[in-house]
C-alpha positions in Angstrom: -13.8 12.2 20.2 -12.0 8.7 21.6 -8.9 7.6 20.4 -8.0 4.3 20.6 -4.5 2.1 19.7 -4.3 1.0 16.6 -2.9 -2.6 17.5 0.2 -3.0 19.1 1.1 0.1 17.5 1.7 3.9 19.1 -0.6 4.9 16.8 -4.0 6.3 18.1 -7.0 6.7 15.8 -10.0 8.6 16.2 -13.5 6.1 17.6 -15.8 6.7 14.7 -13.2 6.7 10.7 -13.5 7.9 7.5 -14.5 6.1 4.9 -14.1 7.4 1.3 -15.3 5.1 -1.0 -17.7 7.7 -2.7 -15.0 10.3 -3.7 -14.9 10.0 -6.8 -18.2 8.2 -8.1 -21.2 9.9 -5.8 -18.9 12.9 -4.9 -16.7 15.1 -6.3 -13.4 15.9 -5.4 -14.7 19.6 -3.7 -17.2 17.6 -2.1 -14.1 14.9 -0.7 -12.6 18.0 0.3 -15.4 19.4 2.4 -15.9 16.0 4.1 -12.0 15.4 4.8 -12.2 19.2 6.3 -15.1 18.8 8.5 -14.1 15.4 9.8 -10.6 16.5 10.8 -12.5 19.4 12.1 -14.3 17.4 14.5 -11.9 15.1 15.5 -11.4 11.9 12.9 -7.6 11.3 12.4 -8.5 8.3 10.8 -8.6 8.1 6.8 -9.7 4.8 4.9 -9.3 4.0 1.1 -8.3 1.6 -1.0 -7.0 0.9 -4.3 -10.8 -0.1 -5.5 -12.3 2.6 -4.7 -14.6 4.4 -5.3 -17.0 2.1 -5.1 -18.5 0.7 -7.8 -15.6 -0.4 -9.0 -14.8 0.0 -12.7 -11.5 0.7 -15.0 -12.6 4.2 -15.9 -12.8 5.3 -12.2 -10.3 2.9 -10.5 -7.9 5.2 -7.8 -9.9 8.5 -8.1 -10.7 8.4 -4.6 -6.9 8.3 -3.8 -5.9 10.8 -6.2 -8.6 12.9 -4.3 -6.9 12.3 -0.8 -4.1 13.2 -2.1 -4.9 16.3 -3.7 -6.4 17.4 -0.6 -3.2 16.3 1.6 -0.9 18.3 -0.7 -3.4 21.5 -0.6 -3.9 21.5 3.2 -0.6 20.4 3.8 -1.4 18.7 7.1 -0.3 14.9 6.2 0.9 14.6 9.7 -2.6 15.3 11.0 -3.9 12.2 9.7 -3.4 8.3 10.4 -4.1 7.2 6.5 -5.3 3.7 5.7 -5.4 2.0 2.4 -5.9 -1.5 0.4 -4.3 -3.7 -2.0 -7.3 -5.9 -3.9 -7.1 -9.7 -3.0 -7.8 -12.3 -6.1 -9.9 -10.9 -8.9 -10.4 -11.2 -12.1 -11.0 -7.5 -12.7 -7.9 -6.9 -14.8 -7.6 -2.7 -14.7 -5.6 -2.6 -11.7 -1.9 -3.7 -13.1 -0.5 -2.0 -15.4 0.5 -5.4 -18.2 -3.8 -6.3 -17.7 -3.2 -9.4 -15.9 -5.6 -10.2 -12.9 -4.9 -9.2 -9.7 -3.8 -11.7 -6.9 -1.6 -11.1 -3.3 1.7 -12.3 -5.3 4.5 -10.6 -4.9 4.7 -8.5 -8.0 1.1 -7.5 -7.7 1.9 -5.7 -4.1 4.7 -3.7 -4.9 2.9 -2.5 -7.8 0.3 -1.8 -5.8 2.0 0.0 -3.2 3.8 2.1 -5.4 0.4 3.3 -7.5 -1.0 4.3 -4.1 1.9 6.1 -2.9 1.9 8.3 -6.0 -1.8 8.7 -6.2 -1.9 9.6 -2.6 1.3 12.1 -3.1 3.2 10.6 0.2 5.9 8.9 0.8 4.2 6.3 3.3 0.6 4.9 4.0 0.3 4.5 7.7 -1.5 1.2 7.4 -1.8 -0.8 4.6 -4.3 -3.7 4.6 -5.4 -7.1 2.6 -8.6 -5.6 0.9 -10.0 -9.6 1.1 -8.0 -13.1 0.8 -6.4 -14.1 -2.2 -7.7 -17.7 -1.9 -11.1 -19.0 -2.3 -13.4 -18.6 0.6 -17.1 -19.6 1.6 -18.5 -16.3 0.9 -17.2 -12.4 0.6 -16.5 -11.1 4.0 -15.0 -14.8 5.2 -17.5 -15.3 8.1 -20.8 -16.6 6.5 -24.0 -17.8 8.4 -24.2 -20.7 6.0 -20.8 -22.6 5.2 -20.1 -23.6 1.4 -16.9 -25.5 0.7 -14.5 -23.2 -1.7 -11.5 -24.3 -3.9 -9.3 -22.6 -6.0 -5.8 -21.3 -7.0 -4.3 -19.1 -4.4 -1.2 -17.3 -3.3 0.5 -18.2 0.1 0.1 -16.1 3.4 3.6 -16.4 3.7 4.4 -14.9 0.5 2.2 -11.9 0.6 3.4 -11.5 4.4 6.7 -11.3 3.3 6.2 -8.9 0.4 4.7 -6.5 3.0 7.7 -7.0 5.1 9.6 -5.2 2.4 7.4 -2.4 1.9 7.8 -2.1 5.7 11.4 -2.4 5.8 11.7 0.1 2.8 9.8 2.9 4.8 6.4 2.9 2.4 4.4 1.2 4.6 4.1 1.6 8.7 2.0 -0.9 10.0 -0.7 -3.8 8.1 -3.7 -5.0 8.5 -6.6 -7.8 7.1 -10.0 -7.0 5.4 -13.1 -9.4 5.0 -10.8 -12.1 6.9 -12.0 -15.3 8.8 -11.1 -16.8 12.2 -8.6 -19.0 10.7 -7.0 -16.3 8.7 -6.6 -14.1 11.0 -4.7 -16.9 13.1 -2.9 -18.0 10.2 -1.3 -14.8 9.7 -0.4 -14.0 13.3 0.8 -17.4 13.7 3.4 -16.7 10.6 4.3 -13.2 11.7 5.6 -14.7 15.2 7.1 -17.7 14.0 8.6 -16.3 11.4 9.5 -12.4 13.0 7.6 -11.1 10.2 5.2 -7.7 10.8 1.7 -8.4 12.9 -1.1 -7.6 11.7 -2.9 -4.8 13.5 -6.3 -4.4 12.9 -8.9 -6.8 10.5 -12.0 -4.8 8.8 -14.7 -6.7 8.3 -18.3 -5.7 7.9 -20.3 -5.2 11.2 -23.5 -3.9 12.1 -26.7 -4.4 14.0 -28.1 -7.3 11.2 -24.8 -8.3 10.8 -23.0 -9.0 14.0 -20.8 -12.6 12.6 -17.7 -11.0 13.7 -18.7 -11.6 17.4 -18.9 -15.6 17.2 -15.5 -16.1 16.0 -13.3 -13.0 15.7 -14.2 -10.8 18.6 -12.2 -13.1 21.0 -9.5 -12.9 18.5 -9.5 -9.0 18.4 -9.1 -8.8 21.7 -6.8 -11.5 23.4 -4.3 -10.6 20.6 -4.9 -6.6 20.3 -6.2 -7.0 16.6 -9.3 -5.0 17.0 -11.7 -4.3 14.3 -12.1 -1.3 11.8 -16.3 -1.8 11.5 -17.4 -0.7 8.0 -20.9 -0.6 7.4 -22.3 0.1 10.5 -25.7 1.2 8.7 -26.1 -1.7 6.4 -25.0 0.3 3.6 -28.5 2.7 4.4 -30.8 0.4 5.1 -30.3 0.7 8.8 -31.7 4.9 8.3 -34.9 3.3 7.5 -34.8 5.4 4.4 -35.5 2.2 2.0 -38.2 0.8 4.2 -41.1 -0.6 2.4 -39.9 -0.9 -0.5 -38.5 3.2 -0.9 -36.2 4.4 -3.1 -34.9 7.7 -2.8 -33.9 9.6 -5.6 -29.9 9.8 -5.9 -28.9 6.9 -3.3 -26.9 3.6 -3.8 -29.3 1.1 -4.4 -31.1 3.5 -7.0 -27.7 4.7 -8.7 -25.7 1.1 -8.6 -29.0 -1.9 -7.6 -25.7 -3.4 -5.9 -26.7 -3.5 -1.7 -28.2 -7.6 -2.1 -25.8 -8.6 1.0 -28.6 -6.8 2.9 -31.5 -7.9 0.9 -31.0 -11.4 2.5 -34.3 -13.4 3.4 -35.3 -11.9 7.2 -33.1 -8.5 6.6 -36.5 -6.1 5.6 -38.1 -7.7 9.3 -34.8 -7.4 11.2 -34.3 -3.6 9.8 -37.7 -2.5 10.8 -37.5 -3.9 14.3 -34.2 -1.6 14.9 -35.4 1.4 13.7 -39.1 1.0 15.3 -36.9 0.7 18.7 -34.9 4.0 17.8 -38.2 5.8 17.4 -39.1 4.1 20.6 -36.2 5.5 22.5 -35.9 8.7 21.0 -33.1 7.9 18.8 -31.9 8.5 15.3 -31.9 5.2 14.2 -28.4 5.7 12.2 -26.8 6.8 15.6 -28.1 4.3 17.6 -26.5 1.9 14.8 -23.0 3.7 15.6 -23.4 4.1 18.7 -23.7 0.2 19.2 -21.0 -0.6 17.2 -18.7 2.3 18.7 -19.3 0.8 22.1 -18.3 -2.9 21.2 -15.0 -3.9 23.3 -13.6 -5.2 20.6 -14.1 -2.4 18.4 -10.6 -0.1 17.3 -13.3 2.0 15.1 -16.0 2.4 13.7 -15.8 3.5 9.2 -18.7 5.7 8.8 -19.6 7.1 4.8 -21.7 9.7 3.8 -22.4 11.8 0.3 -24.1 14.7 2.2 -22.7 17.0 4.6 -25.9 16.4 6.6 -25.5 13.0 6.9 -21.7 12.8 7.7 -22.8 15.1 10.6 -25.6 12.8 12.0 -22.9 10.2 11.7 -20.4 12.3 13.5 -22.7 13.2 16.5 -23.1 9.6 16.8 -20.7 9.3 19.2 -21.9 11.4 21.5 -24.9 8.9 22.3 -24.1 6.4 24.9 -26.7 3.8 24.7 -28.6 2.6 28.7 -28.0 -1.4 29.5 -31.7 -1.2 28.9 -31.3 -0.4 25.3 -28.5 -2.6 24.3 -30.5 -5.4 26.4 -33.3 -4.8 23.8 -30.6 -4.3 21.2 -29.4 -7.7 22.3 -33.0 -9.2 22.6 -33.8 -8.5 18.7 -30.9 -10.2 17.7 -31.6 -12.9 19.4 -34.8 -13.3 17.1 -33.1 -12.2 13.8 -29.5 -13.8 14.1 -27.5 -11.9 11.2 -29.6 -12.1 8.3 -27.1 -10.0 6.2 -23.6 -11.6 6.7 
């Protein structure tokens, strides 16, 4: 396994992450366990939750996922084995995640109480790096780098404010290091801008969605990432499955996502089935698994800290795993390259 800095940090985290958004809903807390083991097992240092999760989101299941890291930290005992990332939700109108039932925004208030909750369902005494789950104020579409721009309005809570909130929880020793989630161009900018202007704490890192029919980050962000070491945590490398091929035409196999939740529409985009088949038609070409040829692209990206894989089975968190031991030719990636060309991010 690589490791790469986190940042500006001295932190180093593992090339391919851990995302954990299914503990909790699609797996148990044994079956968190087993992943959490066998990942550490095989080098991922790298742990990502959220106060969501898991994923779908809902009242009666909000902070399991958490509570099952946690569990697992305080039965292994090897917190300082692992880098441990988690989220505070941006402006919602879900109203289960503080505590008097009023809806969640990146006020003050909201992320101490935040912080707090996930310290205790996490049972440590500080989250390694703490991230902006998505903006507090309105945006153009979820993620904050659409194909097609819509003007957005609404209330919203200042950068500055929610910057300086997390200055506390930094100062205060609960929180090492921050970073963005489903952030623009001009966010990102906006907050680096008021962090050195203002000697308030850089963001590190910005997760934002990327993958082979959703590559948006490049256009905007990826000079970003790199020119001011912000480098990005890429979750859904597979397109939330569909990059496996296992949903192609029309399949719906028993026990996954889109049969449980119907929830996976960002890749159900007009051009996504065409621009799907083509990548995994040139993994069978090649001789590739077409989930680790996914990984393996995103894995080699420059601007790329690492890449959040997710899996319910042990089977597939291996496949994941082994991903990055595939180094993909300049003839593959050219091909890679060339199909993109044609298809040009149908699932933003």
């Amino acid at each position: 396994m690589d490791y790469r800095q986190l940042g500006r940090t001295d932190l180093r985290v593992s090339a391919i992450g851990l995302g954990t958004m299914t503990f909790g809903e699609q797996n148990t807390e044994a079956e968190g366990h087993a992943q959490m083991d066998y990942a550490l097992d095989h080098g991922i240092n790298f742990l990502d939750a959220a106060e969501l999760y898991p994923i779908p989101p809902k009242a009666e299941t909000q902070g399991r996922t958490e509570e099952i890291i946690g569990s697992w930290l305080k039965a292994r005992g090897n917190r300082d084995k692992v880098i441990l990332a988690s989220k505070v939700v941006g402006r919602s109108d879900s109203t289960w995640f503080r505590d008097d039932g009023r809806p969640a925004t990146l006020a003050r208030a909201d992320v101490l109480e935040a912080v707090d909750k996930s310290l205790k369902r996490l049972g440590t005494d500080y989250i390694d790096h703490y991230q902006v789950h998505w903006p507090d104020r309105a945006v153009s579409a979820f993620g904050s780098v659409p194909t097609v721009f819509h003007p957005a309005d609404g209330p919203e809570v200042p950068i500055a404010e929610t910057l300086e909130t997390l200055d506390e929880v930094v100062k205060a020793g609960k929180v090492r290091h921050i970073g963005l989630s489903n952030e623009s161009p001009w966010g990102t900018m906006t907050w680096l801008t008021l962090a050195d202007t203002r000697t308030l704490p850089r963001v590190q890192s910005i997760q934002n969605a990327y993958s082979l029919v959703n590559r948006t980050f490049e256009t905007g962000l990826a000079e970003i990432a790199m020119r001011e070491d912000v480098g990005l945590l890429a979750y859904s490398p597979l397109a939330q499955g569909y990059l496996t091929g296992k949903y192609r035409d029309g399949a719906l196999p028993e026990g996954s996502r889109k049969a449980l939740f119907d929830r996976l529409q960002r890749y159900e985009k007009p051009g996504a089935d065409t621009a799907v088949a083509a990548y995994v038609d040139l993994a069978a070409e090649v001789g590739l698994d077409p989930a680790q040829m996914a990984i393996a692209f995103a894995v080699d990206r420059p601007f790329v800290t690492s890449v959040l894989i997710g899996a319910t089975t042990m089977e597939q968190l291996g496949t994941n795993i082994r991903a990055f031991d595939i180094k993909l030719s300049p003839e593959i990636t050219e091909r890679i390259d060339a199909i993109h060309q044609i298809h040009q991010n149908p699932c933003p």
